[in-house]
Structures are given as structure tokens and as C-alpha cells.
C-alpha positions in Angstrom: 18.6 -10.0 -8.4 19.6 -6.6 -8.3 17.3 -3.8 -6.9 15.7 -1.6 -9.2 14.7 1.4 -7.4 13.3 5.1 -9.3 12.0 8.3 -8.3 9.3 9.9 -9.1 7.1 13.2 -8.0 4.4 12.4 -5.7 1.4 15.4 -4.4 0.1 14.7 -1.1 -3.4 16.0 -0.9 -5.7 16.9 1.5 -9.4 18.3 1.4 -7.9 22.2 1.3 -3.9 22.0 0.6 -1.4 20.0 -1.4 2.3 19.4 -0.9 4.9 18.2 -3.2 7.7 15.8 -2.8 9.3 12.2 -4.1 8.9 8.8 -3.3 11.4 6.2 -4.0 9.9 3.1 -5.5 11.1 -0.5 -6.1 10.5 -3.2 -8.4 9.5 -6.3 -7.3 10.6 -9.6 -8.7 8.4 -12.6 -8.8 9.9 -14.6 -5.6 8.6 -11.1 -3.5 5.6 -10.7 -4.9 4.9 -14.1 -4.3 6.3 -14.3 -0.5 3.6 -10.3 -0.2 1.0 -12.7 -1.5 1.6 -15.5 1.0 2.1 -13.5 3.9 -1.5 -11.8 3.4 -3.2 -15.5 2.3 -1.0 -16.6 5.9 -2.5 -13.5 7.3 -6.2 -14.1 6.5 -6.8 -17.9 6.6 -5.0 -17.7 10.0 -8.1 -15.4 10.7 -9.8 -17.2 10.1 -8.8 -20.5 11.7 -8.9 -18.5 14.6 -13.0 -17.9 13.9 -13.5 -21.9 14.4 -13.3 -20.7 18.2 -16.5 -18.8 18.0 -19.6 -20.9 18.3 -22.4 -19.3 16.2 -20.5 -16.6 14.1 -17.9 -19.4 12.4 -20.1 -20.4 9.7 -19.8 -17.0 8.4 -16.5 -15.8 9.4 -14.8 -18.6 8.8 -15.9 -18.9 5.2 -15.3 -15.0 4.5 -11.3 -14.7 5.8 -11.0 -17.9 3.8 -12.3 -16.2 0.7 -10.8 -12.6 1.7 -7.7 -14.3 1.9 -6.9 -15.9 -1.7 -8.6 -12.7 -3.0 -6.3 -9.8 -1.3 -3.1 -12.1 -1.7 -4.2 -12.0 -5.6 -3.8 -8.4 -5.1 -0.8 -7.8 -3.0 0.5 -10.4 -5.4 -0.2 -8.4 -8.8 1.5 -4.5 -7.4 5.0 -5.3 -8.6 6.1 -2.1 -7.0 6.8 -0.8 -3.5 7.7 2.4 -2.2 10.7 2.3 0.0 11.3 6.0 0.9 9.7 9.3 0.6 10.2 12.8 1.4 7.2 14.9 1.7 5.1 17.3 4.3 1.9 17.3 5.4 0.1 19.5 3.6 -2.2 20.9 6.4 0.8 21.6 9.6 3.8 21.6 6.8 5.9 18.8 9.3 7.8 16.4 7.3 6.1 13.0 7.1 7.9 9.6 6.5 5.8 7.6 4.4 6.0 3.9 6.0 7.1 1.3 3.4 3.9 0.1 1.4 3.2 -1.3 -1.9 2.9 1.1 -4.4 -1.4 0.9 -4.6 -1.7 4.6 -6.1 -3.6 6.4 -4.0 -2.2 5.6 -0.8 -4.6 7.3 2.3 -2.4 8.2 4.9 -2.9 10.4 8.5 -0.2 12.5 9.8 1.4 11.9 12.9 1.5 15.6 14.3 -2.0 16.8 13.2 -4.3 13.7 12.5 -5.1 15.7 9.0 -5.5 12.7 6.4 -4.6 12.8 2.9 -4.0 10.9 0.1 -0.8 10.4 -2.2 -0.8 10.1 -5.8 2.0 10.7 -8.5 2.5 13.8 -9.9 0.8 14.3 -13.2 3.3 15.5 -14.5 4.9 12.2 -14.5 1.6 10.0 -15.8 3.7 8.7 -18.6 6.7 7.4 -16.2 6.3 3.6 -16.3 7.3 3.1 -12.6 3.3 4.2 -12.2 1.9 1.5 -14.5 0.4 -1.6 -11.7 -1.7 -4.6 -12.3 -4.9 -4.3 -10.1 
């Protein structure tokens, strides 16, 4: 399968500022999305196998990472985007940040590295109608 992979505007912003800048974003096909959703089902019910070890707490933990688990690998498995590269600065101390790859879950929260300021990243409005923004869930 070939990679599809766009650009589009993104605004970091935090509770004062904003900075402008572009993300590159792929497309997911159906055999990723469905190893995203195992990994975090993998993740979870490993958590919770782990919670047997606790006398007491397991009959609640246990049941809870077993549920958390099949519900957040329904959601990692219906973003059928990811952002793969970005170039943007913080919008408080004006460094550059590199955006870590993530699925593309608009608004992503992030903290920068240099000044512990967090913001959030969103698309640019000006690009609500590009359909690299469109995500189940």
C-alpha cells in the first residue's frame, strides 16, 4: 500500500498566544489501524492481568483495564489518520517544537520541552473543509 501523506495548517494555542505552522498527516489503511487498536487492547488487558497480583483492589481493577481496554482500542482503531511530522513553535518562548508522532485526535494537548507552557493543536480554520481533518470518533 502506498503512503498517502498531506499537509495542512495547524494553530498551536495557548491560554494568551498562538503560533502557526503545518503538520504532515498520513492515512491509515485498515491492517494499521487494526495492529493501533491491538497494541492499546495488548496494552490495557496486560494491565490488567497484572492487577490479579493485588489482593483486594483486583476485583475492581481488573474488571476496569479489561473494559478500558476494548473501549480505547475502538478508538485508536476508528482515527484513520496520523500525524507524522510537524513544524511549529511554541507559542509562549517561540522555540521550535517537534510534534512526536500521534494519531491525528484533533485537538492534540501538548507541553513544550523549553518552557513547560501547554497548548493545544488544532487545524487551521481556514482549512475546515480539507478532508484530511474529517475522523471517526
Amino acid at each position: 500500500m502506498s503512503r498517502q501523506i498531506s499537509q495542512i495548517a495547524i494553530v498551536a494555542q495557548s491560554s494568551q498566544k498562538a503560533a502557526s505552522g503545518f503538520a504532515r498527516i498520513q492515512t491509515l489503511g485498515p491492517s494499521r489501524r487494526v495492529q493501533n487498536a491491538l497494541r492499546q487492547l495488548g496494552l490495557y488487558w496486560g494491565i490488567g492481568l497484572f492487577c490479579v497480583l493485588f489482593p483486594l483492589l483486583h476485583f475492581i481493577l481488573v474488571p476496569f483495564f479489561l473494559i478500558l481496554g476494548v473501549f480505547l482500542a475502538a478508538r485508536a482503531g476508528a482515527v484513520d489518520r496520523a500525524v507524522v511530522d510537524s513544524s511549529i513553535a511554541c507559542p509562549e518562548c517561540g522555540k521550535p517544537f517537534q510534534l512526536k508522532t500521534a494519531l491525528a485526535r484533533w485537538p492534540l494537548n501538548e507541553v513544550c520541552q523549553s518552557c513547560r507552557w501547554s497548548f493545544s493543536l488544532s487545524p487551521d480554520s481556514r482549512n475546515l473543509s480539507a478532508p484530511e481533518l474529517h475522523n471517526p470518533g
